[in-house]
Phi, psi and omega in degrees: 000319188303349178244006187264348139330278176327290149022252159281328181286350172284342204288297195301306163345295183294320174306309176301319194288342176294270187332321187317309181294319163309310200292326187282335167303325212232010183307311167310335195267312200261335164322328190236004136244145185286300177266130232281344166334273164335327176276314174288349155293265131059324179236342183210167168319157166211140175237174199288292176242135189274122191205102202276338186279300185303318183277349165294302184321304185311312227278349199286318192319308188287326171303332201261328200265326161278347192254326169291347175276308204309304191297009150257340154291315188265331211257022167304130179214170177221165228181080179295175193282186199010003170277141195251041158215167180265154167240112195304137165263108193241147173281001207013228201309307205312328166355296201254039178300290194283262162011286153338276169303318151323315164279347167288287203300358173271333170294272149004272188294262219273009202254015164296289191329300223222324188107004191358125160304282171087334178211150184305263207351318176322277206297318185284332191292312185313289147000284213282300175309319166276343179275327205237276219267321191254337167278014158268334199270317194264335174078037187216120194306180174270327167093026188292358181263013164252358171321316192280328183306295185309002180216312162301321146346256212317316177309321190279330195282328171304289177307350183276325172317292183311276193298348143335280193279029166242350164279320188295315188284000000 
């Protein structure tokens, strides 16, 4: 816990600077659209029909269904006969092979509905750059009053996650 601060502000940290990094790769691009959808895809979610229940849900679901894999992905052990500890099984790098797909495929299935976040930061670091840095220079709101779904969504499918597999497991 003592690291969970830090974390998330590299998260969040990376993110603004990323976003930052688009704009400056695609400045001709947005200079040359006219809508502001289209300019605001680029740093945050949007969902296709704004229904604020249904779209918390989508996003609890795809979070709940990656952090719940991932964590039955990482959390394999194994336990020989006379030893008195498990010995953890791991995928090492190819790990995140599976992962990698998992996330096409939630994107795929559930990433019509919302743009699936899957983490706050994806979505909010960005957000806080066109909304705080960019949004007078591109003349396109940030769009904060869908803001809280990419990020309590995603928190709840997580925290939800966790505790599933710590009762199953």
């Amino acid at each position: 816990w003592s690291m969970v601060a830090g974390y998330i502000g590299a998260q969040m940290a990376g993110a603004i600077l990323g976003a930052l990094l688009v704009y400056m790769s695609y400045k001709d691009h947005f200079a040359a659209t006219e809508e502001e959808g289209l300019k605001r895809a680029c740093f945050c979610t949007e969902p296709a029909i704004r229904n604020y229940s249904s779209n918390f849900i989508s996003e609890a679901i795809a979070t709940f269904v990656l952090l719940f894999v991932i964590f039955y992905i990482t959390g394999a052990e194994i336990t020989m006969p006379g030893a008195t500890e498990a010995t953890p099984i791991g995928l090492g790098s190819v790990g995140a092979i599976p992962v990698a797909i998992l996330i096409w495929a939630l994107g795929l299935s559930l990433g019509g509905t919302t743009g699936y976040a899957l983490n706050p930061a994806r979505d909010l670091g960005p957000r806080i750059t066109l909304g705080v840095l960019l949004g007078g220079v591109l003349k396109t709101p940030a769009d904060w009053g869908y803001s809280w779904v990419p990020v309590l969504g995603p928190i709840s499918g997580g925290v939800l996650a966790a505790i599933v597999y710590n009762i199953i497991m």
